[in-house]
KOLKE-337244 format. One record per residue (C-alpha): x, z, y. Coordinates in steps of 0.25 Angstrom, whole numbers, padded with zeros to 4 digits, always signed. Each point is the difference from the previous one (the first is absolute). Layout:
XZY
...
***
This chain:
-0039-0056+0069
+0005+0004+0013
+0006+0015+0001
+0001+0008+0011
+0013+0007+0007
-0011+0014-0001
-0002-0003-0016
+0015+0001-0003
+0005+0011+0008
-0011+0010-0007
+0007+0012-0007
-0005-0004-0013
+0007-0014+0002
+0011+0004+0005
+0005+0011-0012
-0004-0011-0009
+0012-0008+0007
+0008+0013-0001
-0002-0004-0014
+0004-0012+0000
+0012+0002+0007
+0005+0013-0009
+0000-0010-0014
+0015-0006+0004
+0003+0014+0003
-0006+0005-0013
+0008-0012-0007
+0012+0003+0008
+0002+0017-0004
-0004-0004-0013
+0010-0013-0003
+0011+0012+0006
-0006+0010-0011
-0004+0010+0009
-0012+0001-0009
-0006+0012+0007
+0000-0008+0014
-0007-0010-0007
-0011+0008-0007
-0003+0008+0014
-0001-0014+0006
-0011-0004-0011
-0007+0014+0004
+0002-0002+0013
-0007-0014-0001
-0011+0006-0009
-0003+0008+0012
-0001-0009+0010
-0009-0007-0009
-0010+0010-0002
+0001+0003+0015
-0003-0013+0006
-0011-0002-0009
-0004+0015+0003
+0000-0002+0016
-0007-0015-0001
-0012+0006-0007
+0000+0012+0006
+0000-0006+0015
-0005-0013-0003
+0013-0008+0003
-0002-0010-0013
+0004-0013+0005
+0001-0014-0006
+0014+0001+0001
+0002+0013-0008
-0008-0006-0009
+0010-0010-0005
+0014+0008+0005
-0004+0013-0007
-0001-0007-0016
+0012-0009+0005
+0008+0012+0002
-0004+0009-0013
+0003-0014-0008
+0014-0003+0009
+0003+0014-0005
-0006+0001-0013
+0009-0013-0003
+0013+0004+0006
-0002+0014-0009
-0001-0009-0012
+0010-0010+0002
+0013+0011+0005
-0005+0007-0014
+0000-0011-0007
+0015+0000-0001
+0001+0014-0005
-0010+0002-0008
-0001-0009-0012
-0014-0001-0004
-0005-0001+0015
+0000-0017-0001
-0014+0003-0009
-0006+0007+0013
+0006-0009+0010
-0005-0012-0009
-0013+0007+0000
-0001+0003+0015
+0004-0015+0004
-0011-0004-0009
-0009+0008+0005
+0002+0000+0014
+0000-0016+0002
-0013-0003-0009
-0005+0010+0008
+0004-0005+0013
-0004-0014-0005
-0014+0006-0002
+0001+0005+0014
+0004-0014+0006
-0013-0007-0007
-0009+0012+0002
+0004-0003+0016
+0000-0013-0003
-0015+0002-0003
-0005+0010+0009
+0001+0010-0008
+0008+0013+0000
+0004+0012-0008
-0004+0014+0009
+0014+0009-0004
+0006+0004-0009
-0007+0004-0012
+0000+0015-0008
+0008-0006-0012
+0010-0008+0009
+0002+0013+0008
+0003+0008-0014
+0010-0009-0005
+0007+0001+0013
+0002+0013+0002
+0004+0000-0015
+0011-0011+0004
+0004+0010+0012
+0001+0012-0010
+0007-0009-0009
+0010-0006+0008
+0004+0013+0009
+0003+0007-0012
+0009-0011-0006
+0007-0001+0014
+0001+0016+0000
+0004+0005-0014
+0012-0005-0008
-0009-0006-0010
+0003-0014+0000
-0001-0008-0014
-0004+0012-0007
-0013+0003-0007
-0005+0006+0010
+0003-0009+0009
-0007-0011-0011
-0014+0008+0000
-0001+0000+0015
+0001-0014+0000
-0009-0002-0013
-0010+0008+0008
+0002-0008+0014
-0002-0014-0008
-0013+0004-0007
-0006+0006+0014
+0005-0012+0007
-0005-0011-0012
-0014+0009+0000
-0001-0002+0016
+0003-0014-0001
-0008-0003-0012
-0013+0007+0008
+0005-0007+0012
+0000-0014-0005
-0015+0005-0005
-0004+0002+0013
+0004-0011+0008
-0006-0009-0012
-0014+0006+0001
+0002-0002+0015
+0004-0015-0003
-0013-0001-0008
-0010+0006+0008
+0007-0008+0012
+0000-0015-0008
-0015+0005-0003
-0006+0003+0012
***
């Protein structure tokens, strides 16, 4: 696949790098307890998110490029959330066990569906819902002093059944992909 100079310098593709490059950040402020730092980062990098897959639709600047940097990035982040977490809070090994599971069947799916000339057009509704239920999740416990409390337990009860539902219809998904595609 050659990429041109014009494909990365869109707007869309370059505040998904914005994204990429505020992760360290976010790790950074949050490592030094500056907690709120951190969870205007997270909505900050919500934004741009929502942004550059607003303007690429919206002015027909979706490139090949963006197409693999702009999951990368909400991954990137998703994982750097989970992992900085997972050494305050103590029941948040269950969703980064869960999200590592998830996230490398499902690129191993992606690697065989390329592998077969296949692919897998966006993301899908329930992949989308369980994000933003991740997001709400995790801002909340960066925000409110409600670490390793019950409330704290329910968010991430509710974040590992939304994740394990997504994954669960993913992986049904990209099977019946594989089967109509070892079938045709």
């Amino acid at each position: 696949m050659y990429i041109k100079k014009s494909d990365i310098c869109t707007i869309p593709n370059l505040l998904t790098m914005l994204r990429i490059i505020l992760v360290p950040i976010f790790i950074y402020y949050y490592m030094q307890d500056e907690q709120l730092i951190a969870a205007i980062l997270i909505l900050a990098c919500g934004f741009t998110d929502f942004l550059d897959g607003y303007i690429a639709r919206h002015t027909n600047a979706i490139s090949e490029i963006g197409k693999m940097l702009d999951p990368f990035a909400d991954k990137l982040l998703q994982f750097a959330i989970v992992f900085v977490l997972l050494f305050k809070i103590q029941h948040m090994k269950w969703v980064f066990l869960l999200f590592m599971v998830k996230e490398t069947s499902m690129f191993l799916c992606w690697l065989y569906m390329r592998k077969k000339g296949g692919y897998m057009n966006g993301a899908q509704w329930f992949g989308k819902v369980s994000t933003a239920v991740f997001y709400v999740t995790m801002f909340l416990l960066l925000l409110l002093p409600i670490k390793n409390t019950i409330y704290s337990d329910i968010l991430l009860l509710i974040t590992t059944i939304f994740l394990l539902v997504s994954f669960l219809l993913y992986m049904k998904t990209y099977f019946s992909m594989f089967h109509k595609m070892n079938h045709s």
